[in-house]
N, C-alpha and C positions, 0 to 999 in steps of 0.2 A: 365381573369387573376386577376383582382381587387381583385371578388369576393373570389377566390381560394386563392389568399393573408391575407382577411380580416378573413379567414375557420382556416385558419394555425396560426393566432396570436390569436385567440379566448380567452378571458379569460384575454390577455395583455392589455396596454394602446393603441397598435394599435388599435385591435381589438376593445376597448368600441371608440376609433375614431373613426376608420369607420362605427361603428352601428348607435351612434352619428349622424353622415352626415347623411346617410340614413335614421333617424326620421326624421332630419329637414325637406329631401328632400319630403319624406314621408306627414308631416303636413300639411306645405306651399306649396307643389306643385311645389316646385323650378326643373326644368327641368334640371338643370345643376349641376351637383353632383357636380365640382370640386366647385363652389359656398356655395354650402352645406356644403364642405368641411372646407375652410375656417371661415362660420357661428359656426363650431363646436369647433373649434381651440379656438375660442374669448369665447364661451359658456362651454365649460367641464373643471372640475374642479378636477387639477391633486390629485394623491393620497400620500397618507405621506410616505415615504421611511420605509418599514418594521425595525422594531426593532431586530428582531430578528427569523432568518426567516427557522431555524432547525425543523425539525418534527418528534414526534411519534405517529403509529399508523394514520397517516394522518392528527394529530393536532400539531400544534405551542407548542412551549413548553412552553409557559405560563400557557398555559391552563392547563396543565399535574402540575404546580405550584398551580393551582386552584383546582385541583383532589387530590392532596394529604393533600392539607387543609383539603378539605372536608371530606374525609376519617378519618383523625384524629380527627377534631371535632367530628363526628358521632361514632367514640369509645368511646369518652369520656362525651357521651350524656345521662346526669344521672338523670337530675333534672325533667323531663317530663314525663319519665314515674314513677319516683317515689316520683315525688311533694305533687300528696296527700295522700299516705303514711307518709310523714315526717310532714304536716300539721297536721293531726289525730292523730298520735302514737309519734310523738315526742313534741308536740306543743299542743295538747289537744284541739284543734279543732274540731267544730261537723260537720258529715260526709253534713249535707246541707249548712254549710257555706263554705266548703271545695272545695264542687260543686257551690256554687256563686263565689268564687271566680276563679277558673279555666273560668267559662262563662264568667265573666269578662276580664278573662288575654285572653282571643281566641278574644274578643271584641278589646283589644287594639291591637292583632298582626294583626285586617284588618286596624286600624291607622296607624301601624308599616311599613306596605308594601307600601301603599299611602305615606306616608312622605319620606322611604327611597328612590322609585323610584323618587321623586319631587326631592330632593337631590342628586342624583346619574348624574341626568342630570344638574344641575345643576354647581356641580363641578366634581375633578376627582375621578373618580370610587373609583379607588385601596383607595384613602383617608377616602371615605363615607363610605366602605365597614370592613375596618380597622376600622373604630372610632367604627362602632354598635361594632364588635366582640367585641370592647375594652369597651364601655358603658354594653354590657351585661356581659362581665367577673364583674364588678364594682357589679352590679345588682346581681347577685352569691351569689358573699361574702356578701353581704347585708343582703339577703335571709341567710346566714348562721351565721350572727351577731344578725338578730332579735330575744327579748327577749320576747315581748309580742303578744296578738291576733292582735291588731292593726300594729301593725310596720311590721307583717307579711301579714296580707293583704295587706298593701300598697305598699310593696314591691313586692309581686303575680303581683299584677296589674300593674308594673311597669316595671315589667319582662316582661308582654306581649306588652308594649308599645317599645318596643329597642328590640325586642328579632328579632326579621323581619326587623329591617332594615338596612341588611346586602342583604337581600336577594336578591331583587329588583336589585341593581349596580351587585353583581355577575351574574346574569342573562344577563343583556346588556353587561357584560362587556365579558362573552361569544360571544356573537353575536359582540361583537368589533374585537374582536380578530380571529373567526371564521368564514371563508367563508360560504355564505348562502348554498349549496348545501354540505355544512359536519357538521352542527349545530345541526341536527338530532342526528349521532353521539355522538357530546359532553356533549349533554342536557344526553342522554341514559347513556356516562361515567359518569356524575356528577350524576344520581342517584342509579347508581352501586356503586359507592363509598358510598353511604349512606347508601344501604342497605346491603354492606358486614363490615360496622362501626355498624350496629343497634346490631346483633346480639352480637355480643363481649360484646355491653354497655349491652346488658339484661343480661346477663349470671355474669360479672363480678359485676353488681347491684345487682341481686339479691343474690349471696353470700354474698355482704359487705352489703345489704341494716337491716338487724336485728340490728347490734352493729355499725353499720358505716356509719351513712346517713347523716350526718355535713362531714366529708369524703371523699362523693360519691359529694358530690358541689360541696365542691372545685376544684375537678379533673374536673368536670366539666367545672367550671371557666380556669382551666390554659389550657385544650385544646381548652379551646375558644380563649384566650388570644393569643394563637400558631397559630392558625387560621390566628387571627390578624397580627400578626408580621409575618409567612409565605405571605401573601399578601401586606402587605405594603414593603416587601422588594424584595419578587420575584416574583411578579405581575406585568405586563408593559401592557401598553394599552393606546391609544390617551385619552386624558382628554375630555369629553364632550363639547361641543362645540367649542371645537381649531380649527376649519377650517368649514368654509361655505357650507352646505347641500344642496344639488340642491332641488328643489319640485316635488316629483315622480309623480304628477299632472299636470307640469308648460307644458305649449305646448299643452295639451292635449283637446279635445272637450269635453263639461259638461255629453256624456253619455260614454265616455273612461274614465272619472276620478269620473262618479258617482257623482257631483258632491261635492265632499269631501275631503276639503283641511284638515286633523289631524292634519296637522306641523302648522298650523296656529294658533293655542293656547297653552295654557300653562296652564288651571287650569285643573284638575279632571272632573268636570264637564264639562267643554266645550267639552274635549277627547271626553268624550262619547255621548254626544249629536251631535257630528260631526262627529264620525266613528262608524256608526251603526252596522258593523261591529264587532268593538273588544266589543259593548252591546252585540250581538248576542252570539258571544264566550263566556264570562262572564257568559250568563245563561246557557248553555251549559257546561261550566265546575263545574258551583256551582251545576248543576243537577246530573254529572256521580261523581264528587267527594262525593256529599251526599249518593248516591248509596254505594258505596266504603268506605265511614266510617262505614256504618252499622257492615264491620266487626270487631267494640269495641264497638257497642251497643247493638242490635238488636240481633245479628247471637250467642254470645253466650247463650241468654236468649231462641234463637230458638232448639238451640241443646240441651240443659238442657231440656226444657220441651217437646221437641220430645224423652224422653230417653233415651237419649247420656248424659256423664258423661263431670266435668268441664276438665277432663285430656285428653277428647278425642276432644274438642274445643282446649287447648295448643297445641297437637300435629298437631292439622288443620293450626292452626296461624305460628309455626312451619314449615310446609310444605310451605306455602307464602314463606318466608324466603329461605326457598331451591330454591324452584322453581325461585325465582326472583336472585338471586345469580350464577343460574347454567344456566339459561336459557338465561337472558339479550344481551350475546351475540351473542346467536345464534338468537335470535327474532333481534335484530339489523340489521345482516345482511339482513336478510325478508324486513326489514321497509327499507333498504336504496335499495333495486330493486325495491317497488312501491312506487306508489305516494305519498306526505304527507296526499291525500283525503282518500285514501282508507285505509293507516293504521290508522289515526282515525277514522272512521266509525267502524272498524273490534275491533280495542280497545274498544268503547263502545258498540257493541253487546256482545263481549265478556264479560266483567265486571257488565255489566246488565242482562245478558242472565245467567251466573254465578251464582251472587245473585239471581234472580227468581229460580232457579232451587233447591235451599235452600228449598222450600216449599215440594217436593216432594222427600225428600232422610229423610232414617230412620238409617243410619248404618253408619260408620266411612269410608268405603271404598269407599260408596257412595259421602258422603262429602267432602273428599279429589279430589279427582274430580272437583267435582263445583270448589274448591279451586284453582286447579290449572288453569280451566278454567279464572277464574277471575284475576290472578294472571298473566299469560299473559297477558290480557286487561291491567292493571296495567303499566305494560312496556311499554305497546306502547301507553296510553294517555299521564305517566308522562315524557316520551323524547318526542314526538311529541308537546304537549300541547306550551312549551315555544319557542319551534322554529315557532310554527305558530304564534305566537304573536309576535315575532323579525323579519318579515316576513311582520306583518302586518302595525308595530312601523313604524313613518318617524323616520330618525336614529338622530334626533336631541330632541326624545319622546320616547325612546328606554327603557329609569329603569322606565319612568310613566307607559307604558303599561305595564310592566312584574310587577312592583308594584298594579296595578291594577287588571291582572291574579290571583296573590298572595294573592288580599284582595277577590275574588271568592272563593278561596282554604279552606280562612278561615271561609266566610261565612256557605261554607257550612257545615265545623266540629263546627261550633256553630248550622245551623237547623240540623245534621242529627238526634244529640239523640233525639230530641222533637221530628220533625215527624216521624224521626224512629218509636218512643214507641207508638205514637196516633196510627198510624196505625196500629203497633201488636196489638193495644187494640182493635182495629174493629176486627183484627184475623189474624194470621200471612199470612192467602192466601191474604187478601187485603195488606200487606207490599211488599209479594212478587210479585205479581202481577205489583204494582205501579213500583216496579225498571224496571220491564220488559217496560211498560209503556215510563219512560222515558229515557230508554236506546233507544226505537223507536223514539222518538220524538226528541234525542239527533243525532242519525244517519240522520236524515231526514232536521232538521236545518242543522248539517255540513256539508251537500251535498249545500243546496242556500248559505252558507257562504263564503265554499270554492271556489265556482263557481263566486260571486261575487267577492274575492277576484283577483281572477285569472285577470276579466276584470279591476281590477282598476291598473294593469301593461299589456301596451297590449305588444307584442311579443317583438316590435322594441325598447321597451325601457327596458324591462327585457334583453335583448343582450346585451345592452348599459350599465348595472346596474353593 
């Protein structure tokens, strides 16, 4: 009857009580549940009365306040893909200091995601979150006051230090607000909303970008600035540390917990040296996202010199854009009937498997293909990727891990163009071959990751959780 009680409240505060008792009872050996029971009472730590507890789509409506930020930013996203165009053609900038600088500004947004996740935990979200949008609207107009080479570099550079750290607190503040078992989900809405915002910014840039690129910031700036002020005032979410975090390790024996307290620090460094784990992820993502930039380095210089025209690369690039706008939902549903293991493994065969397959196609019909092969993979690493890290966060390390995720992302759109280009220059079959390479090696790490992950919550305390 207990048990049938404890079945029926699942998911409630009964229900983490009674799972509760049943570790203790579980641990220590205590023969006498009602014992346990009482141990549990004194030990669990009630939860905050929901703020607002309305849903669509199966999400909180905060979140849906966090979607449409992001959507509108993402229209109004001018400055990135047309940064060095206004640096060269409007500023007289030469096209390699153009390119040091952008390496630089990708250098400061892996700063950018480490400082904003240190901050995000730190204080509350909606506030840390709010200030970047608002320090990089500032950073905008800046970029569109500068008069000279210098005051323009310094501000490039200064862009990529504040431009990310916003990202890191939206990402935990996801996983604040969202139950772990529908964060898959959310992560997947939060990047549908970016990529049905990309296409609009490319389209509406590049008609205004010839006579309108001081213009094209600003707008930039104010849908950033809109960002800002949609989350500072219709965002809600516990402030980072307002209430005491149990330790998803505390109770546990040294080979149930892996030995590895993460909530037990607080620098970057410590993080990773103590959850071998979110290292292992990190090079796993820096590996399939470098795969994945090849398509604005590598892939159009493969199409052009395999005899494919630069229009018939736009139309390819194009096609991504379709396919991830038309498909996102129906790949969702996929990703939320299996595991989170298998849809990442299946994302980076896909996305690797994709790109290798670049080496063997001569014709547009052919390429579009690959395209959408990879294009898929796409969806289901970038929804997947941040849930497994919010998964893997103690929840009081929650914007350091996804700030750390974040500074991978970046790393590897600073290595892809270099080893990209080195290895087309041995021959484009040794570039595609390598993505195939570490699309295997990137399946094969997820599979011992996710499996160790698994055991560092065993059953009774993931019930309890």
């Amino acid at each position: 009857m207990a048990n049938a009680y404890d079945a029926a409240h699942c998911g409630t505060s009964g229900g983490r009580f009674a799972a509760e008792a049943r570790r203790i009872a579980h641990v220590d050996g205590e023969g006498d549940v009602s014992v346990a029971h009482e141990r549990a009472a004194l030990s669990s730590t009630p939860e905050p009365p929901p703020t607002d507890t309305r849903e669509v789509l199966g999400l909180p409506r905060p979140f849906w306040v966090l979607w449409s930020g992001t959507l509108c930013n993402r229209v109004g996203t001018f400055a990135a893909p047309f940064l060095v165009i206004y640096m060269t053609e409007r500023q007289g900038m030469s096209v390699a200091t153009a390119g040091l600088l952008i390496t630089l500004q990708g250098a400061g947004m892996m700063v950018s995601n480490i400082v904003g996740g240190f901050l995000a935990d730190r204080f509350q979200r909606r506030l840390v979150i709010a200030s970047g949008l608002f320090l990089t609207t500032v950073v905008l107009l800046l970029l569109v006051a500068a008069d000279t080479v210098a005051q323009l570099a310094c501000v490039v550079v200064l862009l990529g230090l504040v431009g990310d750290l916003h990202r890191p607190g939206l990402n935990a503040l996801v996983a604040d607000l969202v139950p772990e078992n529908r964060r898959v989900r959310a992560y997947s809405m939060l990047h549908w909303a970016s990529n049905l915002g990309i296409p609009v910014a490319g389209v509406v840039g590049g008609l205004l970008s010839r006579d309108h690129l001081p213009l094209l910031l600003v707008a930039d700036a104010a849908t950033t600035a809109l960002f800002g002020v949609v989350v500072l005032l219709g965002a809600v979410g516990r402030p980072a540390g307002s209430e005491p975090v149990p330790d998803r390790t505390e109770g546990l024996g040294p080979v149930q917990a892996e030995g590895v307290d993460p909530s037990a620090t607080g620098s970057r460094r410590d993080v990773l040296l103590r959850d071998p784990l979110l290292l292992g992820f990190l090079l796993v993502t820096c590996g399939v996202f470098a795969v994945y930039f090849q398509n604005f380095t590598t892939l159009p210089l493969s199409i052009v010199n395999g005899g494919m025209t630069a229009a018939d690369y736009g139309f390819a690039i194009a096609c991504n854009g379709i396919v991830v706008a038309v498909c996102q939902p129906l790949v969702l549903r996929l990703m939320e009937k299996h595991s989170e293991t298998t849809g990442l493994v299946v994302s980076y065969a896909l996305t690797c498997g994709g790109f290798a397959l670049t080496g063997l196609v001569g014709n547009l019909p052919l390429l579009i293909v690959t395209v959408v092969v990879w294009s898929l993979g796409e969806i289901g690493f970038t929804s997947l990727g941040p849930a497994f890290v919010s998964r893997l966060a103690p929840e009081r390390l929650r914007a350091r891990y996804q700030g750390i995720y974040g500074s991978g992302i970046s790393a590897a759109a600073l290595l892809a163009p270099l080893g990209g280009a080195s290895l087309y220059g041995l021959g484009p079959g040794v570039l595609w071959g390598t993505c195939a390479v570490i699309g295997a090696a990137a399946v094969v790490t997820q599979l011992f990751i996710s499996r160790a992950a698994d055991r560092r919550l065993p059953a009774a305390v993931k019930e309890a959780a």
